[in-house]
C-alpha positions, 0 to 999 in steps of 0.5 A: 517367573521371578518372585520378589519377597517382601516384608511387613513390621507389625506391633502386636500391642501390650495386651494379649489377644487385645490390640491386635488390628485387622490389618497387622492380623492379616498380614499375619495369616498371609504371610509366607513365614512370621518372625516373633519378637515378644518376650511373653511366651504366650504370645507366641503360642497366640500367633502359632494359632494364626499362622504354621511358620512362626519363628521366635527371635528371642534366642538371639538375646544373650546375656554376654551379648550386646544388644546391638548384635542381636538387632543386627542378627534379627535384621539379617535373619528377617532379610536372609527369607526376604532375599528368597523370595518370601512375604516376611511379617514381623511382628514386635511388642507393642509398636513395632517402630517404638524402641525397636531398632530391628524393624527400622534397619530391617525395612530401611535395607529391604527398601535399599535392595528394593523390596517392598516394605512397609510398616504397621502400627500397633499400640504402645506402651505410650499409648497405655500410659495415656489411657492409664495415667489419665494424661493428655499430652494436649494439656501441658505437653509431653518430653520423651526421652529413653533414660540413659540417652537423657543422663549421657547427652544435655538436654533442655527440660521445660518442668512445666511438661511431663517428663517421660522416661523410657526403661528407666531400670537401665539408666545409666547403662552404656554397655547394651548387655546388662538388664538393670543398673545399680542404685549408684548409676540411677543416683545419677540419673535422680541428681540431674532431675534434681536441677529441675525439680524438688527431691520431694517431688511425686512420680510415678513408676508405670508398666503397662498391663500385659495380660487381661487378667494383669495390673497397670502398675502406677506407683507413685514415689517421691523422686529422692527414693527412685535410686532405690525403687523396685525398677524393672527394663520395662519400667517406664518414669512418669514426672508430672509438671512442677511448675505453671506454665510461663505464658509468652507475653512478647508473642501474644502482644505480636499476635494481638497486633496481628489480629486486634479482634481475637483476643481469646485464649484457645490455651488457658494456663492451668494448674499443674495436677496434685497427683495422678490416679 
């Protein structure tokens, strides 16, 4: 009988024990093997007590080592037991398709080979910030971009958003080995922001809390300080809107036109937020 393996990606959320679902536990304690990738040891110790065979991939970080060389090396590691025959599961921090390169490639080149493979949400550090931060992206409307990706390539920001900068710590950094960036290199980052917003402008250093017992931290600064701000890999910039939104008075006029009797306004403009708490 020919048995063909499989593989399932599964976040296992910010918090320990906490945002775990239903169905990413099954798949975890029906799963012929499960591969770890957290950085918190705890999490591993939690998911050993779901399943027997349970195998960190952490060790393939080096500090020499790209970044991109260890994805590649998790891909292979997770696709080397699906070849066999195995039910893989592979559960990653938080969402396992945000800021996860590994569980893309890895289903993309088992579906290439023809396994089945699917992925499983879990909750994210964006899902944290919302809940946190008190933000709702409905209200002014949310830009996401990873830090270094924002300086290296031009980008159109609208101030009248939030602007959300993911692992602000490596900004700047273009090796994929290191884990922070000096002040010089978020100098950069803080001169570019600076052509949209004031330096005297309020954001907010943000991490999600990992552990029940742990802190949200939500700190705010002013942008001319972020250079030298304590910034960690995991550190996500929050920068509120700074200014209102512009309404498109040419495209109302065409809607208006389109439907004389609705004239009410589904989107009022609203005043941008003193500050987040």
């Amino acid at each position: 009988m020919d048995v063909r393996g499989s593989l399932v990606c599964v976040g296992t959320g910010m918090m320990l024990g906490a945002h775990l679902g239903p169905r990413a536990r099954r798949h975890i304690e029906h799963a012929d093997v499960v591969f770890v990738a957290v950085s918190d040891p705890l999490v591993e110790l939690w998911l050993q007590q779901m399943h027997p065979d349970v195998r960190s991939l952490q060790p393939l970080y080096a500090e020499d080592r790209s970044r991109r060389d260890t994805y590649e090396a998790m891909v292979d590691a997770l696709l080397t037991e699906v070849r066999a025959g195995r039910h893989v599961v592979g559960a990653f921090y938080g969402h396992p398709g945000v800021f996860a390169r590994a569980p893309h490639a890895a289903i993309a080149q088992a579906r290439a080979e023809g396994f089945d493979a699917v992925m499983e949400p879990g909750i994210s550090a964006e899902d944290c910030l919302y809940a946190d931060l008190g933000i709702d992206p409905g209200t002014f409307g949310c830009q996401h971009y990873e830090a270094s990706q924002f300086m290296l390539f031009q980008r159109r920001i609208d101030p009248s958003a939030y602007l959300i900068l993911w692992q602000v710590g490596l900004a700047g950094d273009r090796s994929l080995r290191r884990t922070h960036t000096s002040p010089a290199e978020r100098q950069l980052l803080v001169d570019l922001l600076a052509t949209d917003y004031p330096l005297d402008h309020e954001v907010i250093a943000y991490e999600a809390a990992t552990l029940p017992i742990s802190q949200v931290r939500r700190e705010h600064l002013i942008l001319a300080t972020l250079a030298h701000a304590r910034l960690e890999p995991h550190t996500t910039l929050v920068v509120p809107p700074c200014r209102p939104l512009q309404p498109n008075l040419a495209l109302r006029e065409k809607l208006a036109a389109l439907d004389p009797g609705n004239t009410a306004s589904a989107h009022p403009a609203v005043a941008i937020p003193s500050a987040l708490t």
